[in-house]
C-alpha positions in Angstrom: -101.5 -52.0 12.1 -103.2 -48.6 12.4 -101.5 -47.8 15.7 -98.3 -48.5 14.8 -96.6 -45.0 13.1 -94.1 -46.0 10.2 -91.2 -44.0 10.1 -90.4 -41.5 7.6 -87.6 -42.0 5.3 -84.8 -39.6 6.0 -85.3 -36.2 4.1 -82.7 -35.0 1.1 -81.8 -32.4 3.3 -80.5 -34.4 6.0 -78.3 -36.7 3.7 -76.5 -34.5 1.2 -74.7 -37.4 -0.8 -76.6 -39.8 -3.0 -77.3 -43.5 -2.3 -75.0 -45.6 -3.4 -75.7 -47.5 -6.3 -76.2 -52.0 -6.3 -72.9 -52.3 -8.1 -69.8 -53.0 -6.7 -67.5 -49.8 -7.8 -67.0 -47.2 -5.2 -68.8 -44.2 -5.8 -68.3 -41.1 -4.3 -70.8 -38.1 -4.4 -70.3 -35.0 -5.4 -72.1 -32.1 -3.4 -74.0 -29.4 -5.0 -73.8 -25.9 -4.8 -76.5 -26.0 -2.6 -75.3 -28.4 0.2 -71.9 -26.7 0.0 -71.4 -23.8 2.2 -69.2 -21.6 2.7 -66.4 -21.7 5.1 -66.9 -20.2 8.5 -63.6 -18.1 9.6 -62.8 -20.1 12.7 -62.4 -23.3 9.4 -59.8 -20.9 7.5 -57.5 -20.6 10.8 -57.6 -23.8 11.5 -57.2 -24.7 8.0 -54.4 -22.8 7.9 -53.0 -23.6 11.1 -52.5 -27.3 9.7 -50.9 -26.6 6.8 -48.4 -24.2 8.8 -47.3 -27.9 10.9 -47.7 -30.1 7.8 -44.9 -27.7 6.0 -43.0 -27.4 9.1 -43.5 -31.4 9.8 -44.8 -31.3 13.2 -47.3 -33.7 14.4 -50.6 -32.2 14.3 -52.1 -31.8 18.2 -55.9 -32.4 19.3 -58.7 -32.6 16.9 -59.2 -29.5 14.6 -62.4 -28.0 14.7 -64.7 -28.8 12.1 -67.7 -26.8 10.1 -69.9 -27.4 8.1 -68.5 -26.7 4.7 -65.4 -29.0 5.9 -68.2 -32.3 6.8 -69.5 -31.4 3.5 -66.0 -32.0 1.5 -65.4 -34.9 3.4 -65.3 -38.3 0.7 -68.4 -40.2 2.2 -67.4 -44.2 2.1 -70.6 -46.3 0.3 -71.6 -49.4 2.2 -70.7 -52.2 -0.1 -66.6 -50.6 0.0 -64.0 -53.3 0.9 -62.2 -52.0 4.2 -58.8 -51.8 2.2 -60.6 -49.1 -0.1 -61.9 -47.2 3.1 -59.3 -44.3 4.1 -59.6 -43.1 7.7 -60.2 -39.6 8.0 -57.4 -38.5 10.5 -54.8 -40.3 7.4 -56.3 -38.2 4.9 -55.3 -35.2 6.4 -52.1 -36.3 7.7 -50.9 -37.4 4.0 -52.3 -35.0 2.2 -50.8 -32.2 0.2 -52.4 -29.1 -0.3 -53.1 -27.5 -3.9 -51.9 -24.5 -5.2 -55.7 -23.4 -4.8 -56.2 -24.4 -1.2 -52.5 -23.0 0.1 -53.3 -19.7 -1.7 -53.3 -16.8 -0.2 -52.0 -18.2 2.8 -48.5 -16.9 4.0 -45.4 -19.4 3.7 -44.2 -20.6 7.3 -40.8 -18.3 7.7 -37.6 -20.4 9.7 -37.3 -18.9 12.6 -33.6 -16.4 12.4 -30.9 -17.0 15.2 -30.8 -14.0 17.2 -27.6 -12.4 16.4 -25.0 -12.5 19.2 -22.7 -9.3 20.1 -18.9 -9.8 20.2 -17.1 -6.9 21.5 -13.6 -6.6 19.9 -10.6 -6.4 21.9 -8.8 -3.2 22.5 -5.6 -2.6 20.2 -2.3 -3.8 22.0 0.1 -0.9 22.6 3.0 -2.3 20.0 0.6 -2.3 17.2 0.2 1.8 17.7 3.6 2.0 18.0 4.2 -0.4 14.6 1.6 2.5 12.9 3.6 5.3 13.8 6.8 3.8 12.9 5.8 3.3 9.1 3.9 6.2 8.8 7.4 8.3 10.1 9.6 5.8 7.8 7.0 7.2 4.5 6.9 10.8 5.8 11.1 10.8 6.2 11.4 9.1 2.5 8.5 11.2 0.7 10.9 14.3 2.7 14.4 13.1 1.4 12.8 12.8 -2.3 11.7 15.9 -2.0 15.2 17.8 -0.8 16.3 15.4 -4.0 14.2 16.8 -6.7 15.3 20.1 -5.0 18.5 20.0 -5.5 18.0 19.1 -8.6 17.4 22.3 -9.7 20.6 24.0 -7.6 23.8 24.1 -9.7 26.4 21.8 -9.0 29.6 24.0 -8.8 32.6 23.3 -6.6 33.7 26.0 -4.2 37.5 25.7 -3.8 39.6 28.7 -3.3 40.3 31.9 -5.5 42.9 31.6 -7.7 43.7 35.2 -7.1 45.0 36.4 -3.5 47.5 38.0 -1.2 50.5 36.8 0.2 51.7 40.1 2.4 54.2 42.3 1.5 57.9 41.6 -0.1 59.9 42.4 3.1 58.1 39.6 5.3 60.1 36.9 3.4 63.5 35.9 4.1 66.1 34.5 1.8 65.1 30.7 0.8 61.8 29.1 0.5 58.6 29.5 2.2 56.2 27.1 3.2 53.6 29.2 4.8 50.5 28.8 2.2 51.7 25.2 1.0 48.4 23.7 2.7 46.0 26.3 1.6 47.1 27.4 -1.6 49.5 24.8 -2.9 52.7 27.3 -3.4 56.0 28.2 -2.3 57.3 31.6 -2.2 60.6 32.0 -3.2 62.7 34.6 -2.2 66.4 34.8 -3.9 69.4 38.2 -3.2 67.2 40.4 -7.1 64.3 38.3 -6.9 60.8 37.3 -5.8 58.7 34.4 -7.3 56.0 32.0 -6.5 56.1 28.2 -7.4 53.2 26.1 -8.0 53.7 23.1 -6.2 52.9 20.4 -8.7 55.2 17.9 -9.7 55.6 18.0 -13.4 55.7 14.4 -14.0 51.8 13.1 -12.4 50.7 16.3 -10.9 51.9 15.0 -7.0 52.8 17.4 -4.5 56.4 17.5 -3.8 57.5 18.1 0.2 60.5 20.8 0.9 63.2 19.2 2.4 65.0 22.0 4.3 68.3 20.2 4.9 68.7 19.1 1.3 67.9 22.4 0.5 65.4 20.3 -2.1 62.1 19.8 -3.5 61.1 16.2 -3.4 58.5 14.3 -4.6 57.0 11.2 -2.4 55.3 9.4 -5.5 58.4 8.7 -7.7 60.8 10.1 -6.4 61.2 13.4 -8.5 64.3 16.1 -7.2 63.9 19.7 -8.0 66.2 22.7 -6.1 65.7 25.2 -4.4 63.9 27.2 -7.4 61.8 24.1 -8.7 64.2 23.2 -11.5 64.1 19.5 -12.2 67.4 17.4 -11.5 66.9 13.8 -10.6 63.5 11.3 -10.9 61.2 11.5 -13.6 60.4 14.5 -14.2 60.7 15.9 -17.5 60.8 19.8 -16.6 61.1 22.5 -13.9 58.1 23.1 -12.1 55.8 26.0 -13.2 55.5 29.3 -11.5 52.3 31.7 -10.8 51.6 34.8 -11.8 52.9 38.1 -9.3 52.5 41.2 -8.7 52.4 44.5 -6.7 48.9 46.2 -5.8 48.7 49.6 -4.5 49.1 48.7 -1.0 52.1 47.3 -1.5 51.8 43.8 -1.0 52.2 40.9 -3.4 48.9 39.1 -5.2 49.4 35.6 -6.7 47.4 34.4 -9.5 47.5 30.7 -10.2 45.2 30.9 -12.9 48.3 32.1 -14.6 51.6 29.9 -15.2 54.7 30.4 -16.6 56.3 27.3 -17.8 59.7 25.9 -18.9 58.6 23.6 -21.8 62.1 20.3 -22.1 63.4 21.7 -25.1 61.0 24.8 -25.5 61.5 28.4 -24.4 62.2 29.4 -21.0 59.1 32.0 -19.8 60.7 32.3 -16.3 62.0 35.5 -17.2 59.2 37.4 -18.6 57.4 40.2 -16.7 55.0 39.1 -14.0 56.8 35.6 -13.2 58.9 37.4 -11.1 59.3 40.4 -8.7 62.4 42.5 -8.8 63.7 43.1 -5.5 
């Protein structure tokens, strides 16, 4: 009996959790602040490392290293625990979530980006250039016309036509009978008779038509309604209610003969005959 050496029960160091009590409940020990250390760097990585796959759900690979402040958290299993109570380390860390307080101050996994793919554009077709340059001329040829517009606006709107006052060459170019010479640019007849000179205005008096000299009727006639005047514009046949008038002559210095049609002598129906007054005709 002296020989033989009993063995020493195990020392509170070695075992940091409690024995567990004779009844049946689980109990789980809490370590102290003195078994507990603190966790060596090579524990944070891999710590960390874990939770990186857990959030990205990849299946964790190999065995993580362990320290000693991880054996020490580890949930010891008393003997008298049924089996269904037991959990199997490698499930605990599998199912787990972490806490706010373990994940903190370690960065959130980031999804990795798609790397952004270059697409070159193809070069403009020729007919879109030219489509460009067709509007933009249609816009700069409008904006140009309104602007001649508003322009023109501000020019006055007068109507050349001819003078009423000109000459008509001298008395001895005429021949007996009438003249058709400045019908087309002035719109008269000059009349020449054995003691007289005069100028009709070649209107027909009944709606202002322009009456043709017919040479072998020795006649004016009017086309419209068939108006008749002779040979000095007095009014015989048609509608025509009156002679037709006669402009304004006389004699410059030069000798020749200047017509003014701004100035008519007229032979009212039933009114007083102005043919005879001075400047409706020429004496000869």
């Amino acid at each position: 009996m002296d020989s033989e050496k009993i063995p020493k029960p195990p020392a509170a160091e070695d075992h940091p959790t409690s024995t567990p009590s004779a009844t049946t409940e689980s109990v789980v020990s809490v370590p102290t602040a003195e078994t507990v250390s603190t966790p060596s760097p090579v524990d944070e990585k891999a710590r960390a490392a874990m939770l990186i796959k857990a959030a990205a759900g990849l299946p964790p690979t190999g065995k993580e290293p362990r320290g000693n402040g991880e054996a020490n958290a580890l949930r010891e299993t008393p003997a008298g625990t049924p089996p269904a109570a037991r959990v199997a380390p490698g499930a605990a860390k599998s199912t787990t979530t972490p806490t706010a307080g373990v994940a903190k101050g370690i960065p959130k996994p980031v999804a990795a980006k798609q790397p952004a793919t270059l697409v070159e554009s193809a070069p403009e077709p020729p007919i879109n250039r030219m489509r460009r340059r067709v509007v933009w001329a249609s816009i700069a040829g409008f904006l140009g016309v309104s602007f001649l517009m508003f322009l023109r606006f501000f020019l006055p709107r007068s109507i050349f036509e001819p003078s009423s006052v000109f000459r008509v060459g001298f008395p001895g170019d005429y021949a007996l009978g009438v003249d058709t010479k400045y019908q087309q640019q002035y719109r008269i007849w000059v009349t020449k008779t054995t003691d007289r000179l005069f100028v009709i205005y070649a209107v027909c008096t009944h709606l202002g038509c322009t009456p043709d000299w017919k040479a072998s009727e020795n006649k004016f006639k009017c086309p419209c309604h068939g108006s008749g005047y002779d040979s000095e514009g007095i009014n015989f046949e048609g509608p025509a209610p009156r002679p037709m008038d006669r402009a304004h002559v006389e004699i410059d210095a030069e000798g020749q003969i200047i017509v003014d049609t701004g100035r008519l002598y007229a032979w009212p129906k039933g009114g007083e005959n102005k043919f005879d007054e001075e400047g409706a005709y020429i004496q000869i």
